[in-house]
C-alpha positions, 0 to 999 in steps of 0.5 A: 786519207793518207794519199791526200795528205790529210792524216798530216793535216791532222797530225799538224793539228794536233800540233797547234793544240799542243802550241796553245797547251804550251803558252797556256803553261807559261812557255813563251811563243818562240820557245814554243814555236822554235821547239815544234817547227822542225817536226812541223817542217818535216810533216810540211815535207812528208805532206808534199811528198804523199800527195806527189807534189815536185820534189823541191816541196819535199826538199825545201822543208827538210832542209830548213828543218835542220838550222831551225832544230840547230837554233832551238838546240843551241837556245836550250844549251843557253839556258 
């Protein structure tokens, strides 16, 4: 389960359960998708890396997970 990536599958799963619960509170979809992507992006990268894919598809997610937490941490200091 975990050498074909699918128990991050389900984690990302999980995730797009939690997306809904959150628009169903009143959160607005960039909230929302701005305060999940980065671990979303990460799981992207543990996925690539569990089923031995090249290296640039474990890089490529990690990086990008940083500007993406940036943003979403710069956005909640605004208010």
């Amino acid at each position: 389960m975990f050498a074909s990536g699918h128990a991050v599958d389900i984690v990302l799963g999980v995730i797009g359960l939690e997306l809904l619960w959150l628009r169903r509170q009143g959160w607005s979809m960039a909230t929302a998708g701005l305060r999940l992507a980065p671990g979303m992006l990460m799981l992207f990268a543990l996925r690539a890396a569990l089923t031995g894919l090249d290296w640039r598809w474990i890089a490529v997610p990690l990086i990008a997970s940083l500007p993406v937490h940036l943003l979403d941490l710069a956005r909640t200091a605004r208010g």
